[in-house]
C-alpha positions, -999 to 999 in steps of 0.1 A, spaced: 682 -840 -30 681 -824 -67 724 -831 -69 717 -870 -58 730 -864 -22 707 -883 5 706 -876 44 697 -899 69 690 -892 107 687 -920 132 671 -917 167 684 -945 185 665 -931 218 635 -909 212 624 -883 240 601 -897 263 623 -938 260 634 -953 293 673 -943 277 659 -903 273 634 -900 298 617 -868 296 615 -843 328 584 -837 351 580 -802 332 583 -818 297 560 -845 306 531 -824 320 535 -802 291 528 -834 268 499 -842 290 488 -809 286 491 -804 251 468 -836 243 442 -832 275 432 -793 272 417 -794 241 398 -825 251 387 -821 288 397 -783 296 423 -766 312 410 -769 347 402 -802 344 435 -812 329 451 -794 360 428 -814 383 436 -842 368 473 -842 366 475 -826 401 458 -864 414 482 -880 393 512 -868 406 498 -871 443 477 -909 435 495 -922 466 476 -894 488 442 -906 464 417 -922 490 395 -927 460 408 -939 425 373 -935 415 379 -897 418 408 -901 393 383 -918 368 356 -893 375 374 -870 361 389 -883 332 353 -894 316 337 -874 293 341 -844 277 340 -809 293 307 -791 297 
């Protein structure tokens, strides 16, 4: 600072660290956040929707499907 003074923050566990584990809600939001603007928001959806169900998957090829590529 201009008087001198210096302040200091320390994360000891950032969100999202096995120690602060971020929610389901918090988590899809990230996802979201970095996968719309890439694949869509219906595509993200699909996407995280097979996720959160992969032990139903019959298929992990349909989880890889839709994770290549960009949307059309």
């Amino acid at each position: 600072m201009a008087s001198g003074e210096a302040y200091v923050s320390q994360v000891d566990f950032p969100k999202g660290s096995v120690q602060n584990p971020m929610s389901d809600d918090e988590l899809r939001a990230k996802f979201e956040s970095l996968s719309v603007p890439v694949v869509g928001r219906a595509r993200a959806a699909r996407i995280a929707d097979t996720v959160v169900a992969i032990e139903k998957c019959p298929d992990v090829g349909q989880l890889m499907r839709l994770t290549m590529g960009r949307a059309g």
